[in-house]
C-alpha positions in Angstrom: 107.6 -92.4 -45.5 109.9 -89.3 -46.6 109.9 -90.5 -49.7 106.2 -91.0 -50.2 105.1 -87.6 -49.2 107.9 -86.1 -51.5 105.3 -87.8 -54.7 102.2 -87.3 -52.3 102.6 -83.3 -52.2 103.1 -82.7 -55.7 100.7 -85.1 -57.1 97.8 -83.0 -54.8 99.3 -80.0 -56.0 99.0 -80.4 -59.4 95.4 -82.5 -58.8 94.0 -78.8 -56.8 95.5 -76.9 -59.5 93.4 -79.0 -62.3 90.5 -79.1 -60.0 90.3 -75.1 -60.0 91.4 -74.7 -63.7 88.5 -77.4 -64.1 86.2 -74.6 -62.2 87.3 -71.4 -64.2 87.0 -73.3 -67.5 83.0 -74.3 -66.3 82.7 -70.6 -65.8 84.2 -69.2 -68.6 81.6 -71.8 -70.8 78.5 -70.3 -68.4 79.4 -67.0 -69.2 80.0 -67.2 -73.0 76.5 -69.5 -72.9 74.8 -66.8 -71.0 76.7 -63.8 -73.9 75.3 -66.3 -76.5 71.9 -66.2 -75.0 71.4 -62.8 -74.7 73.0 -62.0 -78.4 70.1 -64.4 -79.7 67.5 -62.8 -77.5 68.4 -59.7 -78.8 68.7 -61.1 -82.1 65.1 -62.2 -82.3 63.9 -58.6 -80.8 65.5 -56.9 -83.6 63.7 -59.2 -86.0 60.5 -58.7 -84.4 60.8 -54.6 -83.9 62.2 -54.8 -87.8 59.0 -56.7 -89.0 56.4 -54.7 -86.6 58.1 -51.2 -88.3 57.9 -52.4 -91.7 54.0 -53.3 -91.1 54.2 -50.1 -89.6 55.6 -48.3 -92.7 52.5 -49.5 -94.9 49.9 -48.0 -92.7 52.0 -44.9 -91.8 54.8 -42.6 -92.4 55.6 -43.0 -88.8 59.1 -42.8 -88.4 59.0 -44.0 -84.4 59.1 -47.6 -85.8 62.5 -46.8 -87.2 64.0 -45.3 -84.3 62.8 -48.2 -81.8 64.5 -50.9 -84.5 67.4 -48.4 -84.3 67.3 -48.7 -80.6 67.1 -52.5 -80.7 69.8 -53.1 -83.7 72.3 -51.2 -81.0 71.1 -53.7 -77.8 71.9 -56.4 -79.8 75.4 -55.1 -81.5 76.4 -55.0 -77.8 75.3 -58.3 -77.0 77.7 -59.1 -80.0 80.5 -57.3 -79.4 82.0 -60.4 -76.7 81.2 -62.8 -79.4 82.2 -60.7 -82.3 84.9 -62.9 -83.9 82.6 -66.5 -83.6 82.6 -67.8 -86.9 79.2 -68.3 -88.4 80.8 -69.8 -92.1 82.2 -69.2 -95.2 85.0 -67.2 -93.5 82.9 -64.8 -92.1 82.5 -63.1 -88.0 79.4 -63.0 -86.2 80.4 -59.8 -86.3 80.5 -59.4 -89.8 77.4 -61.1 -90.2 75.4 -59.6 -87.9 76.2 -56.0 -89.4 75.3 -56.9 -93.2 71.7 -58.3 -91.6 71.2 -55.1 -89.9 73.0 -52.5 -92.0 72.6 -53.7 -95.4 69.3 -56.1 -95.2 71.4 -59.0 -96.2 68.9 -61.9 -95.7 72.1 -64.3 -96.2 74.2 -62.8 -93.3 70.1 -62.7 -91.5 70.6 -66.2 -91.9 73.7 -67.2 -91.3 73.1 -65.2 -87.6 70.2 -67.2 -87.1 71.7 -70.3 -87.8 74.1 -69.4 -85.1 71.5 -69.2 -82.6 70.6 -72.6 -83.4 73.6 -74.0 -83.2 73.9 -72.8 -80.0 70.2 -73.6 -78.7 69.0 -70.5 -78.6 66.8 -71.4 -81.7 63.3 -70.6 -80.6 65.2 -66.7 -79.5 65.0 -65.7 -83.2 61.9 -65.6 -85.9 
């Protein structure tokens, strides 16, 4: 009897240890799911705010489209910043990315970030 609770204890140990690693590791992939979620949504609000200013821009010099795309290019470079270093190809950061489509107009690095979304199935988040 001595000697079957001496492999008894242990094995439960390690089996409650698994079990609550088992728990962390289903809330660390909830939380990066929900980070990925809200980088798309933002994502695809960027994109929106970006084509409404530059419809905008035609009919007016109104410079308050500008300023809400600013506004929305810095909600969604925070919903990046816990997913910065996700690769999105060709040895590039979702970081990376996301700056050249917002900074620069990159339509490659727009794409690439899209793509992402995708991936992740956040596809219908973005335009």
């Amino acid at each position: 009897m001595v000697r079957v609770q001496r492999t008894a204890v242990p094995v439960l140990v390690l089996l409650a240890l698994l079990a609550g690693c088992s728990s962390t590791d289903g809330e660390d992939e909830e939380r990066l799911t929900v980070q990925r979620e809200n980088y798309c949504t933002q994502l695809g609000a960027w994109q929106k705010a970006r084509n409404a200013a530059s419809t905008d821009t035609a009919d007016s010099a109104d410079s308050a489209g500008d300023d809400e795309v600013g506004t929305v290019a810095r909600d969604a470079f925070v919903a990046m910043r816990p997913l910065k270093d996700e690769s999105v190809g060709q040895g590039r950061t979702l970081a990376e990315a996301t700056v050249a489509a917002m900074s620069n107009s990159d339509s490659e690095a727009e794409r690439r970030v899209v793509e992402y979304c995708g991936d992740m199935g956040f596809e219908t988040l973005t335009r």
